[in-house]
PDBQT receptor file of N, H, CA, C and O in Angstrom, charges set to zero:
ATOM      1  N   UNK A   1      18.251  -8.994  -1.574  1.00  0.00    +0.000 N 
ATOM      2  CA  UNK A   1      17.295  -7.872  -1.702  1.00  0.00    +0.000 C 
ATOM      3  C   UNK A   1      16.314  -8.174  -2.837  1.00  0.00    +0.000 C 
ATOM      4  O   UNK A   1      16.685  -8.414  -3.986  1.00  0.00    +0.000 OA
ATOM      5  N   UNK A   2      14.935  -8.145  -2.407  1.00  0.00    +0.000 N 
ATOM      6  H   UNK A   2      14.634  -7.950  -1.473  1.00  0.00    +0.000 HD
ATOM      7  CA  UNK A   2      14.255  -8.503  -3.316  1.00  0.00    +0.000 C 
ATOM      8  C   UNK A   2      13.490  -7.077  -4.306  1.00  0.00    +0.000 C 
ATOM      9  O   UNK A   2      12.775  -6.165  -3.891  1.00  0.00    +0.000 OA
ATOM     10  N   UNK A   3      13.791  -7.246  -5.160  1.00  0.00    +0.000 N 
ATOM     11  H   UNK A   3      14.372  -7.987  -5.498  1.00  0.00    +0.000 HD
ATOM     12  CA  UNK A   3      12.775  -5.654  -5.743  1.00  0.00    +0.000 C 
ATOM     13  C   UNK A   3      13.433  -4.400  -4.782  1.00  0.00    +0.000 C 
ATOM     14  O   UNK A   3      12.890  -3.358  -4.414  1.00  0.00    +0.000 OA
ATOM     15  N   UNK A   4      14.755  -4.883  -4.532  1.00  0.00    +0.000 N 
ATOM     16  H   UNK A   4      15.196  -5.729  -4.831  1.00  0.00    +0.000 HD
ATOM     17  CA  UNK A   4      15.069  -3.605  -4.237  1.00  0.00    +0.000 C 
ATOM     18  C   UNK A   4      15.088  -2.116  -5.170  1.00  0.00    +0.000 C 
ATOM     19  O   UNK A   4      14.820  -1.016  -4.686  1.00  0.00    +0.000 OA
ATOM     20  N   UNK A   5      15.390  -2.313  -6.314  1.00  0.00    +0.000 N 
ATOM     21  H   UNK A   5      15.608  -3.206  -6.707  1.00  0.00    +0.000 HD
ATOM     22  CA  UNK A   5      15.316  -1.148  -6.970  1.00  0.00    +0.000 C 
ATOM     23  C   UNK A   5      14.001  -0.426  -7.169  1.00  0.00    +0.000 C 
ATOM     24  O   UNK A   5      13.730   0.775  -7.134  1.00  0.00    +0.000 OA
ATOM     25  N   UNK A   6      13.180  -1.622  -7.414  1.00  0.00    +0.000 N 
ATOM     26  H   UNK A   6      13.400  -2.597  -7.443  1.00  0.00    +0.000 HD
ATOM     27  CA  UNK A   6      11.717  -0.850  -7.028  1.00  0.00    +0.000 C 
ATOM     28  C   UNK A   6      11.122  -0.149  -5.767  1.00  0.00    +0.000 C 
ATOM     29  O   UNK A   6      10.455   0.886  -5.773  1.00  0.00    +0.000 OA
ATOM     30  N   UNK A   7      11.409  -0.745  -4.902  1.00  0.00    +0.000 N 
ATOM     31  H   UNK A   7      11.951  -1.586  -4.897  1.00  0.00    +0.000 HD
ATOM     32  CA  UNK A   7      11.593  -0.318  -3.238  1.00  0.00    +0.000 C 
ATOM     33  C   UNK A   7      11.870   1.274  -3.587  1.00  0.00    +0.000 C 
ATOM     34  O   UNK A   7      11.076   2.214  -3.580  1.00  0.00    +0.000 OA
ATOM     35  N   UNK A   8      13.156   1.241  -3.867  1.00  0.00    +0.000 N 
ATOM     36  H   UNK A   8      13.801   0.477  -3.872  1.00  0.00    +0.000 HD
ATOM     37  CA  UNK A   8      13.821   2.726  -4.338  1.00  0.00    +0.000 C 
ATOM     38  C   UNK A   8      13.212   3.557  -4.845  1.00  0.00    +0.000 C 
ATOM     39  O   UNK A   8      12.982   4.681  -4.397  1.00  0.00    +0.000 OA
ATOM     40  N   UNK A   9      12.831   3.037  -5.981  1.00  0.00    +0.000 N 
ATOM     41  H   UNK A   9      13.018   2.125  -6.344  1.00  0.00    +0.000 HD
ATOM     42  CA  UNK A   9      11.665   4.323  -6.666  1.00  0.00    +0.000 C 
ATOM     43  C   UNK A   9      10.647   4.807  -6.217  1.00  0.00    +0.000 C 
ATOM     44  O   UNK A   9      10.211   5.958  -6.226  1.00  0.00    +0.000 OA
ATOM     45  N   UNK A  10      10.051   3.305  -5.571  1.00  0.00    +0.000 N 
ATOM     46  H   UNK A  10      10.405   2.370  -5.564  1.00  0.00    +0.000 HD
ATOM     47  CA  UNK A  10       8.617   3.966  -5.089  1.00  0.00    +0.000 C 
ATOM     48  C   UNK A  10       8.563   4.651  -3.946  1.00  0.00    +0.000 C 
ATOM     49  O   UNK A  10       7.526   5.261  -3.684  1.00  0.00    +0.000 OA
ATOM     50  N   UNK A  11       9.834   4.683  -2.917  1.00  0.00    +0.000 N 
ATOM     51  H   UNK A  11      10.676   4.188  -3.130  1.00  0.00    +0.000 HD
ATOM     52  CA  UNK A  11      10.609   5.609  -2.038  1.00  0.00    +0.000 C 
ATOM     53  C   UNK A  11      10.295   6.840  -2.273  1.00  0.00    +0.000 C 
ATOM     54  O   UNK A  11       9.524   7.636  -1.737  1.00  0.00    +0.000 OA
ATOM     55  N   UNK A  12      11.436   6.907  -3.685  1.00  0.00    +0.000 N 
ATOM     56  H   UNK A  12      12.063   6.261  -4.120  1.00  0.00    +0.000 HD
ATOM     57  CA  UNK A  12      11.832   8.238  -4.327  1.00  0.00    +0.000 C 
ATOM     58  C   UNK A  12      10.191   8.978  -4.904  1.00  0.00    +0.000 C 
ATOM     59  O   UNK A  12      10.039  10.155  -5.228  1.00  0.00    +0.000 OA
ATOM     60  N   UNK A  13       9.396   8.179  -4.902  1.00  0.00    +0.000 N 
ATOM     61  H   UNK A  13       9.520   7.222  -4.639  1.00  0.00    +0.000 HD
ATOM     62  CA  UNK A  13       8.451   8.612  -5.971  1.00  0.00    +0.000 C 
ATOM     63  C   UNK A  13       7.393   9.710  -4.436  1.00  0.00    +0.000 C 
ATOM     64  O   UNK A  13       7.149  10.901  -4.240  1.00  0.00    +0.000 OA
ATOM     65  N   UNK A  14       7.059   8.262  -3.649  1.00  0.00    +0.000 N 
ATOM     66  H   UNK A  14       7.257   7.295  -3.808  1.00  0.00    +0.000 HD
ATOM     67  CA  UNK A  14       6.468   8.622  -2.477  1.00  0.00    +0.000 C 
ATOM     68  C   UNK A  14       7.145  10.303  -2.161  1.00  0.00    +0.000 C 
ATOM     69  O   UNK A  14       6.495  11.343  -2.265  1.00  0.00    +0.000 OA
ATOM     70  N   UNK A  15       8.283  10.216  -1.849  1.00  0.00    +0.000 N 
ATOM     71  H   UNK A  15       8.812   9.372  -1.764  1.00  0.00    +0.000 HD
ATOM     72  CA  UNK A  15       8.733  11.676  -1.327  1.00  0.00    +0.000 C 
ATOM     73  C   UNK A  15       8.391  13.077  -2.004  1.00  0.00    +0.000 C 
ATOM     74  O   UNK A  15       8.075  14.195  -1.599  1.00  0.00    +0.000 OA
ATOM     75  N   UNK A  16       8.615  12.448  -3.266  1.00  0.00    +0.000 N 
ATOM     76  H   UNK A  16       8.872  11.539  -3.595  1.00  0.00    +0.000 HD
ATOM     77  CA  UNK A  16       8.202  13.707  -4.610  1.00  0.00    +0.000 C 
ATOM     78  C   UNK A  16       6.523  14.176  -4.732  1.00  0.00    +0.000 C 
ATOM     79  O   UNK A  16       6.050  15.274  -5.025  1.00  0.00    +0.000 OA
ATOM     80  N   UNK A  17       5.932  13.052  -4.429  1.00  0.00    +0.000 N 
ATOM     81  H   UNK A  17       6.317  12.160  -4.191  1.00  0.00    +0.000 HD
ATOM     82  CA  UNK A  17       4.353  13.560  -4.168  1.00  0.00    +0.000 C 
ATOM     83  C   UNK A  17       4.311  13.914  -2.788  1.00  0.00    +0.000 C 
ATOM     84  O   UNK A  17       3.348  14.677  -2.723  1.00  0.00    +0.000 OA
ATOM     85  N   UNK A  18       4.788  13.804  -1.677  1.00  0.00    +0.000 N 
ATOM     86  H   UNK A  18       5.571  13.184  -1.730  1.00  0.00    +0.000 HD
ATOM     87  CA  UNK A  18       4.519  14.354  -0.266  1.00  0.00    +0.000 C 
ATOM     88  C   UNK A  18       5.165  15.829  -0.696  1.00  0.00    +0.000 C 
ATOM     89  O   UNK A  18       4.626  16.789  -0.146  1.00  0.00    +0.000 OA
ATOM     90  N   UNK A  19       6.282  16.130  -1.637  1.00  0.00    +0.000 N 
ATOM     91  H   UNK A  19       6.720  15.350  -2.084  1.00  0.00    +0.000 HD
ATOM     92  CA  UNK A  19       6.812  17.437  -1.275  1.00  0.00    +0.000 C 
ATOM     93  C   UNK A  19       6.006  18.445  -2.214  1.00  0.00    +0.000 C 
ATOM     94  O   UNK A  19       5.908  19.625  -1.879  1.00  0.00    +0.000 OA
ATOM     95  N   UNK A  20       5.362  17.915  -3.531  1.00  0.00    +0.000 N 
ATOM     96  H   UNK A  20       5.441  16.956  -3.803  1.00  0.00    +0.000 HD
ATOM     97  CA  UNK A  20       4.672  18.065  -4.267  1.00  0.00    +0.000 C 
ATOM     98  C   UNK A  20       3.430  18.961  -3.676  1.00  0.00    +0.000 C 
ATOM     99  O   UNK A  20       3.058  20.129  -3.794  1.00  0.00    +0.000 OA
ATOM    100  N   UNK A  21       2.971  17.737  -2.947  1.00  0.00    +0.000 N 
ATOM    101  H   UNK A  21       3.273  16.789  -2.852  1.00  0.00    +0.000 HD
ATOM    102  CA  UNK A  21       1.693  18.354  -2.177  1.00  0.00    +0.000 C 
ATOM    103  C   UNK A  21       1.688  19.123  -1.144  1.00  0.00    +0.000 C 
ATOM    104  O   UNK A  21       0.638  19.594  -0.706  1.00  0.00    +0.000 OA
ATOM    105  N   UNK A  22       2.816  19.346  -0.633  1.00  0.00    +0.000 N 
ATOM    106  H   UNK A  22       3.669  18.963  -0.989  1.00  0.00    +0.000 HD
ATOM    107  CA  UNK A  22       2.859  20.155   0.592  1.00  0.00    +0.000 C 
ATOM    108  C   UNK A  22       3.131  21.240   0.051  1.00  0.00    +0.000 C 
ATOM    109  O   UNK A  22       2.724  22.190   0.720  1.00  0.00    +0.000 OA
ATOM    110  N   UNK A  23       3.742  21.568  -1.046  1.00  0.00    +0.000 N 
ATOM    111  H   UNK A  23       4.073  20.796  -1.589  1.00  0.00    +0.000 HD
ATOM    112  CA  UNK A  23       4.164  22.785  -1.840  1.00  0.00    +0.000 C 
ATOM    113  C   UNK A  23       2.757  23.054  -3.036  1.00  0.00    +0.000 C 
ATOM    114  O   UNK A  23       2.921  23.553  -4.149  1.00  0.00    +0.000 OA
ATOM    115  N   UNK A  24       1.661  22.677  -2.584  1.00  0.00    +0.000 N 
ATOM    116  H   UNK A  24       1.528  22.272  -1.680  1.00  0.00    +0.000 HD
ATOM    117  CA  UNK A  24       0.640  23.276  -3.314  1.00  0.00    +0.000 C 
ATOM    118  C   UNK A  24       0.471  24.941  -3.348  1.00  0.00    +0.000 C 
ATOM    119  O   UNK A  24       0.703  25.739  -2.440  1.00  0.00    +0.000 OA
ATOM    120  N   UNK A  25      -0.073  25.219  -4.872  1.00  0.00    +0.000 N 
ATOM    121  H   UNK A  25      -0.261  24.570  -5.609  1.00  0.00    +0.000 HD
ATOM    122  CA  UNK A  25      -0.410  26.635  -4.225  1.00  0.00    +0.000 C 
ATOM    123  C   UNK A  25      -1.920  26.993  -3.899  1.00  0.00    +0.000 C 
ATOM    124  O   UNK A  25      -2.202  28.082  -3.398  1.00  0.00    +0.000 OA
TER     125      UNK A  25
């Protein structure tokens, strides 16, 4: 696995701004 842990974050990160933004007010 290359840069897997980064993979991970930028996963984790990606999801947190999609839920972020969908939860605008």
């Amino acid at each position: 696995n290359v840069g897997g842990g980064d993979f991970y974050v930028f996963e984790l990160n990606r999801g947190r701004e999609k839920e972020k933004r969908r939860r605008r007010r």
